[in-house]
ROTOR-967720 format. One line per field, with one value per residue (C-alpha): x, y negated, z negated; residue number from 1; chain; residue in one letter. Coordinates in Angstrom, 2 decimals. Example, Ala and Ser with C-alpha at 12.3 -4.5 7.8 and 13.67 -1.06 7.14 Angstrom:
REM residues 2
x <- [12.30, 13.67]
y <- [4.50, 1.06]
z <- [-7.80, -7.14]
num <- [1, 2]
chaine <- [A, A]
residu <- [A, S]
This chain:
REM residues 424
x <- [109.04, 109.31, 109.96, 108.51, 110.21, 108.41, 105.90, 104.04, 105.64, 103.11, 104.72, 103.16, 106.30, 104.57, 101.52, 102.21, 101.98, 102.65, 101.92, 98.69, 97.60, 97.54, 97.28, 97.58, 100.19, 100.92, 104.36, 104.51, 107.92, 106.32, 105.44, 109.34, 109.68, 107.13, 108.93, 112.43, 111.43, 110.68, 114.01, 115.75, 118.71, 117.21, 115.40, 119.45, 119.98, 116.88, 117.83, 121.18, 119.76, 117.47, 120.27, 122.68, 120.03, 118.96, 122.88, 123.04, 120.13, 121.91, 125.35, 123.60, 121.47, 125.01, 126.97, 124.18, 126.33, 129.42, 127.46, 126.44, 129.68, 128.82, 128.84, 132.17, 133.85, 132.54, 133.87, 137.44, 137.24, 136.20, 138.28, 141.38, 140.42, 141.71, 145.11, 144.79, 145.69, 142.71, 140.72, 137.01, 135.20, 135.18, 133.04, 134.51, 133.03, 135.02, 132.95, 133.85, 132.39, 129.85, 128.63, 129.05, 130.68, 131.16, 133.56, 133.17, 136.31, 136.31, 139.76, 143.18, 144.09, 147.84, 150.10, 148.90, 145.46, 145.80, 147.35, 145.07, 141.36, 143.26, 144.21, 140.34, 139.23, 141.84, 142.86, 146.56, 149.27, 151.70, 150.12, 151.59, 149.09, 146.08, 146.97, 146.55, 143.53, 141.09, 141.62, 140.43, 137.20, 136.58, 136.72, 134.56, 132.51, 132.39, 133.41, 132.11, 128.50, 129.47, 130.81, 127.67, 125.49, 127.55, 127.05, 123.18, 123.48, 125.82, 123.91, 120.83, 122.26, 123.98, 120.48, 119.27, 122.53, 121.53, 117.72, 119.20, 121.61, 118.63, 116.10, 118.54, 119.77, 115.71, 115.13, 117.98, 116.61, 112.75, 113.53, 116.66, 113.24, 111.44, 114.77, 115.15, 111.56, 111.91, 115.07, 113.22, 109.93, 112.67, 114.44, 111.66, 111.13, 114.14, 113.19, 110.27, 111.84, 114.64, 112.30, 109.89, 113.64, 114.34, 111.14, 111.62, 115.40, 113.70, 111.24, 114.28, 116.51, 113.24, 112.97, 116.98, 117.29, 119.91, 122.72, 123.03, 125.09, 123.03, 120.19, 122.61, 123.53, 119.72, 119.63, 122.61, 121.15, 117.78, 119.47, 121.58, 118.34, 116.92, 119.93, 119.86, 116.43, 116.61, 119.68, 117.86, 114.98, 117.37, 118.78, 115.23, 114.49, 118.07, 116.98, 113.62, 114.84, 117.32, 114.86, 112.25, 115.42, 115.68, 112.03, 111.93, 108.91, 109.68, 112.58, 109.94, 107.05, 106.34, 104.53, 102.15, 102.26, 105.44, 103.94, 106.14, 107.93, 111.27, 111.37, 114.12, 114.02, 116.03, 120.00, 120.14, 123.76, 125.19, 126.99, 129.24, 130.87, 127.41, 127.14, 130.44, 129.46, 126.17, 128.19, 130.91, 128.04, 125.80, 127.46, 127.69, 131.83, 132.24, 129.75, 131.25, 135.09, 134.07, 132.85, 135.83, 137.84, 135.93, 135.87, 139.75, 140.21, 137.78, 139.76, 143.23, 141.89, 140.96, 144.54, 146.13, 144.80, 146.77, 149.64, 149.87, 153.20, 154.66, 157.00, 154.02, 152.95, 149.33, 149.67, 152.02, 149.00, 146.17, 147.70, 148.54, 145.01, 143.26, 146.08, 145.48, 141.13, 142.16, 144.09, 140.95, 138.73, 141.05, 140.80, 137.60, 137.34, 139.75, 137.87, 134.27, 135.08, 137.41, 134.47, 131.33, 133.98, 133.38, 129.97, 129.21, 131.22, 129.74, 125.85, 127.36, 127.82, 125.29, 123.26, 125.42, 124.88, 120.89, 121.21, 123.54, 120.74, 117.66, 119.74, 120.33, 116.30, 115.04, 117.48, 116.18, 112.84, 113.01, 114.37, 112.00, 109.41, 111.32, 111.66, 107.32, 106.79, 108.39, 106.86, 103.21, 104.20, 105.68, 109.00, 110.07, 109.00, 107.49, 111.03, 112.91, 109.83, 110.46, 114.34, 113.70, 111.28, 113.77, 116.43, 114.38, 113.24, 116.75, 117.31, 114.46, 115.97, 119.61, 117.37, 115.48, 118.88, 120.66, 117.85, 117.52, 121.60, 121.46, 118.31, 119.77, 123.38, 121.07, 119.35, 123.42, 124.55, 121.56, 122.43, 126.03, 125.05, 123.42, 123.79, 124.85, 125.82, 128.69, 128.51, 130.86]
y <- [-120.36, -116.53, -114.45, -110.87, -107.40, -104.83, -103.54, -104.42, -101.40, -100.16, -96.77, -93.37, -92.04, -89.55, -88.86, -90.15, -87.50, -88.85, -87.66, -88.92, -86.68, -87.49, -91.27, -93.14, -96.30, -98.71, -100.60, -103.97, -106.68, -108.97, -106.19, -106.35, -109.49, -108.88, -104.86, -106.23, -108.31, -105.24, -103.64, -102.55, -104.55, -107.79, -106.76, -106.04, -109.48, -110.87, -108.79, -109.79, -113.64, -113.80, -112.31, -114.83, -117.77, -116.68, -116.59, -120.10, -121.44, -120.29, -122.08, -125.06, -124.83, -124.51, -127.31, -129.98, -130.15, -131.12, -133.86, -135.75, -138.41, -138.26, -134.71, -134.43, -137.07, -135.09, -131.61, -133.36, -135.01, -131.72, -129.83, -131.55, -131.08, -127.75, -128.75, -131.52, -130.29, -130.95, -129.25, -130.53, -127.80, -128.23, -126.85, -126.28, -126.24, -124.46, -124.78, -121.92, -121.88, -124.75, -122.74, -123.93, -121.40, -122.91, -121.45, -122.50, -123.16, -124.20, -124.52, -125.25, -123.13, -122.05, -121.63, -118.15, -118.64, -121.30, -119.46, -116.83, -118.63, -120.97, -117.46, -116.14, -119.63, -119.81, -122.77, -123.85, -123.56, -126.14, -129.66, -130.67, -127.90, -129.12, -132.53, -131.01, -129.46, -131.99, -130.72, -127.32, -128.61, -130.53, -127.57, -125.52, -128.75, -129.15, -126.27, -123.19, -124.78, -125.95, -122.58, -120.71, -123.36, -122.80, -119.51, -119.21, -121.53, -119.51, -116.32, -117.57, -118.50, -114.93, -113.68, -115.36, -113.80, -110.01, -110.72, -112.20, -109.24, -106.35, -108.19, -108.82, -104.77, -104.01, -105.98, -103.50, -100.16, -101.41, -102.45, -99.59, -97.37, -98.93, -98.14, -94.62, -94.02, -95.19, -92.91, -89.80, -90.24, -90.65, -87.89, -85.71, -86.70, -85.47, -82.06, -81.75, -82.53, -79.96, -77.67, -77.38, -77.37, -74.48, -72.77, -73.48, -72.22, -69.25, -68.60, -69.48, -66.94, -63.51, -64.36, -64.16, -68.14, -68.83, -67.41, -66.19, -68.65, -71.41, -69.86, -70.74, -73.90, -74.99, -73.16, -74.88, -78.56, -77.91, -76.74, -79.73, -81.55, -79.89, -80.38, -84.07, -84.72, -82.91, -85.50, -88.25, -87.03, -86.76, -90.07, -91.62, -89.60, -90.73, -94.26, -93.74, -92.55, -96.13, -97.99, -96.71, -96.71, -100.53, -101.22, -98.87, -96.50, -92.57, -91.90, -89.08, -91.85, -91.35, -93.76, -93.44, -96.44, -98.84, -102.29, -104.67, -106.03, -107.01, -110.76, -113.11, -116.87, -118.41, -119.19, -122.75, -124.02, -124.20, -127.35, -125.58, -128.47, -128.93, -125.13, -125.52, -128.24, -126.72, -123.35, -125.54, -127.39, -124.31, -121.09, -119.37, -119.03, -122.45, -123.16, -120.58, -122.18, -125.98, -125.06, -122.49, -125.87, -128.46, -126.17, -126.05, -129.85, -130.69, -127.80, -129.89, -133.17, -132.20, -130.32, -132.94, -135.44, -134.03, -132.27, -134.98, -133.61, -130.41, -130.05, -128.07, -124.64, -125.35, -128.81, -126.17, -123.46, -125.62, -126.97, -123.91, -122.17, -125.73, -125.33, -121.92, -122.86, -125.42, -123.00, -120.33, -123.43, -124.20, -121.03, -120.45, -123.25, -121.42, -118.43, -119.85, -121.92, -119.20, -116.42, -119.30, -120.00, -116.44, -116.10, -118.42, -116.61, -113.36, -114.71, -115.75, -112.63, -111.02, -113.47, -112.22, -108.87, -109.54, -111.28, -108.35, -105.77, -107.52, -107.54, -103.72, -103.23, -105.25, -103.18, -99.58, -101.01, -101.54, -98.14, -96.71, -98.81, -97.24, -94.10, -94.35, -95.41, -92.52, -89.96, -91.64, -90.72, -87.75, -87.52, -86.45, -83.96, -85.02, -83.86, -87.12, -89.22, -88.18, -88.69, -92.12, -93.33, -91.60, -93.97, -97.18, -95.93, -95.74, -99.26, -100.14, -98.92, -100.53, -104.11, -103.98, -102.74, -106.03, -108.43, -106.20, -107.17, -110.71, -111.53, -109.57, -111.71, -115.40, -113.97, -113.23, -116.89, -118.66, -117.21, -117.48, -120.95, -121.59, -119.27, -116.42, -113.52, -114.00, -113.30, -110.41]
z <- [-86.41, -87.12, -84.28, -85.06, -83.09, -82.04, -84.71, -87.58, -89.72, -91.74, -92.49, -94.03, -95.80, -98.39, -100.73, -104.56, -107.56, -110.24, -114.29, -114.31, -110.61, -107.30, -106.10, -102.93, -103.65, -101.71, -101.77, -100.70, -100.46, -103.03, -105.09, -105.86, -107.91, -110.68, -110.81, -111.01, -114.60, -115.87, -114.90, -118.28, -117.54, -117.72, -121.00, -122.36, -121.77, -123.58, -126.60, -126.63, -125.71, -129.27, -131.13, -129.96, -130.43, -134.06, -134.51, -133.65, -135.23, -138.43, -137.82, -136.70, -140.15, -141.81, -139.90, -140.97, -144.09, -142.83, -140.17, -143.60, -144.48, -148.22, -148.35, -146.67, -149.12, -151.95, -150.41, -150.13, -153.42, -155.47, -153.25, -154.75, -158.34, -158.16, -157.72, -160.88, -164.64, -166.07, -169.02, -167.91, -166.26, -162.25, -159.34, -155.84, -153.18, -149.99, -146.52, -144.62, -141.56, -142.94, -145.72, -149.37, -151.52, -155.38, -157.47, -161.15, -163.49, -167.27, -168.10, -166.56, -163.91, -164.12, -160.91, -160.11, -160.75, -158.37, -155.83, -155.90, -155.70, -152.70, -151.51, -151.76, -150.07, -147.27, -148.41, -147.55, -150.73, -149.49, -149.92, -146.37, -145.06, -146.98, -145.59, -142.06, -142.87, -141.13, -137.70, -138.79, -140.69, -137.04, -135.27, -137.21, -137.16, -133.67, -131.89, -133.18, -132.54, -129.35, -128.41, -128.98, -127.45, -124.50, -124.60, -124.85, -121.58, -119.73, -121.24, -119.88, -115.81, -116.23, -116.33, -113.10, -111.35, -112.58, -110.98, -107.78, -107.61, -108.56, -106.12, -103.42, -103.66, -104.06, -100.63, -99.02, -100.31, -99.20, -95.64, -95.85, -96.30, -93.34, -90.82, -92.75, -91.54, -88.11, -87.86, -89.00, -86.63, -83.76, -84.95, -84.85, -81.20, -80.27, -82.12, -80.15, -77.15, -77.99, -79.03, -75.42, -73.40, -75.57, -74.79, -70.96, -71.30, -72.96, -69.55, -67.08, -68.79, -69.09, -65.40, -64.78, -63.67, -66.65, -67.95, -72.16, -72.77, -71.42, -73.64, -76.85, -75.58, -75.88, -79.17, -80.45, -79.51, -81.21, -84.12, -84.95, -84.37, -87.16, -88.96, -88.11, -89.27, -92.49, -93.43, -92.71, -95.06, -97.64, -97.07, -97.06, -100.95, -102.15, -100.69, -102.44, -105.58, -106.13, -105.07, -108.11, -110.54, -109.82, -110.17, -113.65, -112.23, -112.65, -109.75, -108.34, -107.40, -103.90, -101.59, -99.08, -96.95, -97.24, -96.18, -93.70, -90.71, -89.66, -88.70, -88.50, -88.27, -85.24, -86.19, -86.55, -87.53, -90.48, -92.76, -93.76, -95.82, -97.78, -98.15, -100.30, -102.23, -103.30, -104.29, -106.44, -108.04, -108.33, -108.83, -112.02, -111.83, -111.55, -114.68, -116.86, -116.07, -116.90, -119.41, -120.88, -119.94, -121.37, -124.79, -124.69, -123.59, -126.93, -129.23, -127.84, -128.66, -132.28, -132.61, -131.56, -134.12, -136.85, -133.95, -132.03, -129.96, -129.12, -131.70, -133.57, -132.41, -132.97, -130.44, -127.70, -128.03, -127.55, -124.82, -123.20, -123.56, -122.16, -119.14, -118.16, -118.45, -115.86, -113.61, -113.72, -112.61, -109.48, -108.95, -108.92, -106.79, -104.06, -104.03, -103.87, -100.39, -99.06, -100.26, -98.55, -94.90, -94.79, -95.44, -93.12, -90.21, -91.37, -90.65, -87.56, -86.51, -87.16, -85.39, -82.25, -83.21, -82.41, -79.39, -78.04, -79.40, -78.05, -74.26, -74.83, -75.69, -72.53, -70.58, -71.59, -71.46, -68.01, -67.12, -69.01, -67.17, -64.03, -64.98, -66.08, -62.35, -61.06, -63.11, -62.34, -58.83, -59.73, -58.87, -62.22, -64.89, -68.56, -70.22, -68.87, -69.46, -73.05, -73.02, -71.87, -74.43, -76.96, -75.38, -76.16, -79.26, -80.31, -78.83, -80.76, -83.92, -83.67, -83.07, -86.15, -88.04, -86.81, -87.41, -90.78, -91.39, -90.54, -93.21, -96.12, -95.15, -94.80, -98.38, -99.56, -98.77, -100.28, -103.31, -102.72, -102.54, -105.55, -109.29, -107.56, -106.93, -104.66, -100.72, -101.33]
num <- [1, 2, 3, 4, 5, 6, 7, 8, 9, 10, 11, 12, 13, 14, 15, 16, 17, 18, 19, 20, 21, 22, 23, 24, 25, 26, 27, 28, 29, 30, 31, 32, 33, 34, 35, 36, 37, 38, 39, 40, 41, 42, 43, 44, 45, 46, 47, 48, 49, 50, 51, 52, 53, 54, 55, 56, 57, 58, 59, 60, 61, 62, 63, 64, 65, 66, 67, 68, 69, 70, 71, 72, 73, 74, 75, 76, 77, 78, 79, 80, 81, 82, 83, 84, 85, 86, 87, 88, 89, 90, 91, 92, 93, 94, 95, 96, 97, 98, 99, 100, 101, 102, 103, 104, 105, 106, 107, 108, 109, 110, 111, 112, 113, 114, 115, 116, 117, 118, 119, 120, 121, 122, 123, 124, 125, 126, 127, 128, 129, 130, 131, 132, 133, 134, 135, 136, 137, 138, 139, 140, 141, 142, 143, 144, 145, 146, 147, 148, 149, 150, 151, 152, 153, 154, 155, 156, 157, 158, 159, 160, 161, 162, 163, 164, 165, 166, 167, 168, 169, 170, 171, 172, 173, 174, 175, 176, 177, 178, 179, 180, 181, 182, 183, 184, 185, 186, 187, 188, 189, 190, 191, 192, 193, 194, 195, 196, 197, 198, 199, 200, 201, 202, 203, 204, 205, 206, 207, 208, 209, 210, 211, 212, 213, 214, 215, 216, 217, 218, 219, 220, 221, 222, 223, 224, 225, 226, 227, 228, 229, 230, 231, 232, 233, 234, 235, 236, 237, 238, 239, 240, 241, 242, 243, 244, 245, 246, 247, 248, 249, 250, 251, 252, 253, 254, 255, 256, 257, 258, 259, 260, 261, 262, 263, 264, 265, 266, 267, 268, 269, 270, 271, 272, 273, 274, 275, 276, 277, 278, 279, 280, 281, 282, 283, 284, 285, 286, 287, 288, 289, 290, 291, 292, 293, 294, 295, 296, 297, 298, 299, 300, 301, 302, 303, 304, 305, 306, 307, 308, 309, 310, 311, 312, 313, 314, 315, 316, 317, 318, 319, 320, 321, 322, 323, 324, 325, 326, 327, 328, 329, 330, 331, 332, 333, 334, 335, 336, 337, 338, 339, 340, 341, 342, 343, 344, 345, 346, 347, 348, 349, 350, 351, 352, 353, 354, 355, 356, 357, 358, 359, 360, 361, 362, 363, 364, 365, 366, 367, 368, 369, 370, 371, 372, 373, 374, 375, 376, 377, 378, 379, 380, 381, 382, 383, 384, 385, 386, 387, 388, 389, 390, 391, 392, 393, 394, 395, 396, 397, 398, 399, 400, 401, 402, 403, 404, 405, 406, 407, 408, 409, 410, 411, 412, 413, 414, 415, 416, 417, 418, 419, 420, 421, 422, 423, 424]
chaine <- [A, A, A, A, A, A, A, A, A, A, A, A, A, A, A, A, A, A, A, A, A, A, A, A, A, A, A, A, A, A, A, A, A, A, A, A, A, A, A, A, A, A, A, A, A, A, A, A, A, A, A, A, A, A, A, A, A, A, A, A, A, A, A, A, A, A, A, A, A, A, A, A, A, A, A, A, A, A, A, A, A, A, A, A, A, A, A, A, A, A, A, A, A, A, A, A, A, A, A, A, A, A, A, A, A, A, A, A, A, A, A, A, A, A, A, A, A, A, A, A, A, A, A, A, A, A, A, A, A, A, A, A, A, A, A, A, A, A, A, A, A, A, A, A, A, A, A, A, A, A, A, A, A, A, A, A, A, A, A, A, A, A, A, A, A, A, A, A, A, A, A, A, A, A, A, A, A, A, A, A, A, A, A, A, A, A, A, A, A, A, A, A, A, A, A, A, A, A, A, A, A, A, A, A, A, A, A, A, A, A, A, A, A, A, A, A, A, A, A, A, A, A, A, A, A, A, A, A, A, A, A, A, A, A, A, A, A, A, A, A, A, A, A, A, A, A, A, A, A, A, A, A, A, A, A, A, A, A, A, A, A, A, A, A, A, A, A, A, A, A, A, A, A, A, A, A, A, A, A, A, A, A, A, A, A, A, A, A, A, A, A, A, A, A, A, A, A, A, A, A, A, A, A, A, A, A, A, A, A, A, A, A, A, A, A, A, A, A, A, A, A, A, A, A, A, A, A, A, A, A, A, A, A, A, A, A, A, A, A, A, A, A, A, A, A, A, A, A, A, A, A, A, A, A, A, A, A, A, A, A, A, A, A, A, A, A, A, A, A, A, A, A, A, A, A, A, A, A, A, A, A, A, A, A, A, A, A, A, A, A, A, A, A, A, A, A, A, A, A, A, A, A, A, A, A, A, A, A, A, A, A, A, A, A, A, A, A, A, A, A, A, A, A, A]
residu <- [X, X, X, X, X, X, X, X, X, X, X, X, X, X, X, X, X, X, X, X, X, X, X, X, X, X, X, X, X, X, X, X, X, X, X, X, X, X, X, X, X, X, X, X, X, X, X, X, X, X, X, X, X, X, X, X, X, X, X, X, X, X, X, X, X, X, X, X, X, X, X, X, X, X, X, X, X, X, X, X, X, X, X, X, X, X, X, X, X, X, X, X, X, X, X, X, X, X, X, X, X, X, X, X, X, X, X, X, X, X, X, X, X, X, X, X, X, X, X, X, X, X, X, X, X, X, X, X, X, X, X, X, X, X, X, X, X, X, X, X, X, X, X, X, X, X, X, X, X, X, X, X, X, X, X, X, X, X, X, X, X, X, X, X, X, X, X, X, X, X, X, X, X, X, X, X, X, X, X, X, X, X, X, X, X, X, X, X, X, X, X, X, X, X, X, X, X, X, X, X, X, X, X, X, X, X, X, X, X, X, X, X, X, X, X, X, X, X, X, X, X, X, X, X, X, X, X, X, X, X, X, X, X, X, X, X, X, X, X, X, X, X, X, X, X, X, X, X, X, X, X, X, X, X, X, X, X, X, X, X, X, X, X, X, X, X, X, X, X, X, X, X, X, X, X, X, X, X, X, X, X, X, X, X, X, X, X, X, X, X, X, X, X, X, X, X, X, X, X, X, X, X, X, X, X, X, X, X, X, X, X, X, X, X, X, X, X, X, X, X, X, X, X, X, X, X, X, X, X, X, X, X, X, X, X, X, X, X, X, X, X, X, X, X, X, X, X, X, X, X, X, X, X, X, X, X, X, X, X, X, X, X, X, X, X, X, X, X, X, X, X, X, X, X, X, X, X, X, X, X, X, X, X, X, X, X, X, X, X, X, X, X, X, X, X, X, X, X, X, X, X, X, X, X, X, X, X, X, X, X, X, X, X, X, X, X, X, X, X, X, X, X, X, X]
């Protein structure tokens, strides 16, 4: 059940002019989603998604060669007739990187000839190398496809974690314009309020009642109210301006009404052991290092076939790289339930934070109801009426900025709990 605060904020913040004239827009909080896929970022990753898939497509059109037994018994058959003394013309076929290369010979190849064309090939010059060339066909069998499928997956989550991170910093900068609002039309109060004291201070001190100095005092207070308010209209534009950079419109579109309201949904408490598990099963650091591990566990299981201990470099560096894969996973498990304990205290807190600010608004509400009744009977003057509906305006304000705090932290963790981005 959704408990709403105060007002339904439907906000005039400025008239749109755009290229094409003037026009009244309207901004709405769903409106975000659909602007966010056309944010240039994400359109950098597609590009860079159908490049990488094309790529793959390819190798996987090249590797089909080296799946089929009979043509691998024929590659290592005619790939040793270049090493045999033999008059009858022969055609080679090296498979580098699963594509057939033939190199044609018709006559017998003397010892630098040989050395050279195994040179051109990469193919090893000591026979005890060739013999140990199996792992190496494996891997470019096996793992360079599986590498690039891996990839394209990842590639493809990594995308979900740049919209969650553009529509969860959109959601800031559109309710961040609601507050910014807010703050100006009770900034502007306090102008006005300024501004008739100063007038009164200006009749006081003709008829002699006040000093010069009080005179500047008033002068001084409406002055860094004007001050005051200007900031926060540039802090509203600069909000504005991020906010249309993020949903790719020109940075100079102006709105007329900003649709919305703050809500917030009761706390209700949190697991936080399932809250980890769904982040270790979920989140995109965690599928990026199984992965980086189970690539390095399947390279040191093909090394190993032909290094099978670590008296060979190769066996001592495959090992190594799958270790340290394994070390970035514990990691990552580390900081993903240290970064989610966190989280969880954080929403916590900010769930205080409301409580504490909704006490604060009942309270100046009912001295302003107070100080209402005693101006209906006249015991004070319209100035302190004003000052007191300032003071729960403000109250109102610092409300809707905690409730504001605790959603975009509850929107933080559900993503922190599942692809991403992290709480932090």
């Amino acid at each position: 059940m959704k408990k709403t605060i105060f007002i339904a904020l439907i906000l005039a913040l400025f008239v749109c002019i755009n290229v094409f004239g003037d026009e009244q827009k309207i901004l709405k909080v769903d409106d975000l989603s659909k602007a966010i896929d056309n944010n240039i970022s994400l359109k950098k990753y597609d590009v860079g998604y159908s490049k990488l898939s094309i790529t793959y497509d390819n190798l996987n059109e090249t590797m089909k060669a080296l799946v089929d037994e009979d043509v691998q018994r024929n590659f290592l058959k005619e790939l040793d007739y270049i090493f045999q003394p033999d008059d009858k013309p022969r055609t080679v076929y090296y498979m580098h990187l699963g594509r057939g290369i033939p190199v044609y010979m018709n006559h017998t190849l003397d010892k630098y000839e040989k050395e050279a064309i195994m040179a051109t090939l990469h193919i090893p010059i000591r026979l005890e190398d060739r013999q140990k060339s199996q792992s190496t066909m494996e891997i470019t069998k096996r793992l360079q496809p599986e590498t690039l499928l891996s990839k394209l997956n990842l590639m493809n989550k990594n995308r979900q974690v740049v919209w969650n991170t553009l529509y969860l910093t959109a959601k800031q900068l559109y309710y961040g314009l609601i507050l910014s609002n807010e703050g100006i039309s009770l900034q502007q109060q306090t102008v006005d309020v300024n501004k008739t004291q100063l007038d009164f201070g200006q009749q006081k001190f003709e008829q002699g009642v006040i000093s010069q100095n009080d005179l500047e005092q008033l002068k001084l207070l409406y002055e860094q109210a004007i001050l005051r308010l200007n900031s926060k209209i540039r802090s509203k534009d600069s909000l504005a301006m991020s906010l249309n950079k993020l949903l790719s419109v020109p940075l100079d579109t102006k709105y007329n009404t900003i649709e919305g309201e703050i809500t917030y949904t009761p706390y209700q408490e949190l697991n936080l052991e399932d809250l980890i598990s769904k982040a270790l099963e979920n989140r995109y650091e965690m599928l990026s290092a199984k992965e980086s591990a189970r690539l390095k566990t399947l390279k040191f299981d093909i090394i190993k076939k032909d290094y099978p201990d670590d008296s060979y470099d190769k066996y001592r560096s495959a090992l190594r790289e799958k270790q340290q894969e394994e070390l970035k996973l514990d990691k990552a498990t580390i900081d993903i339930k240290a970064e989610i304990t966190k989280a969880v205290e954080t929403v916590e807190q900010n769930y205080r934070k409301i409580q504490k600010a909704e006490i604060s608004y009942n309270s100046t509400k009912l001295k302003y109801d107070a100080t209402k009744q005693r101006y209906d009977n006249g015991l004070i003057t319209q100035d302190v009426l004003n000052l007191s509906q300032i003071q729960v305006n403000a109250s109102n304000i610092s409300l809707l900025g905690a409730i504001n705090t605790y959603n975009i932290s509850c929107d933080k963790l559900k993503c922190a709990t599942g692809i991403g981005p992290s709480f932090n």
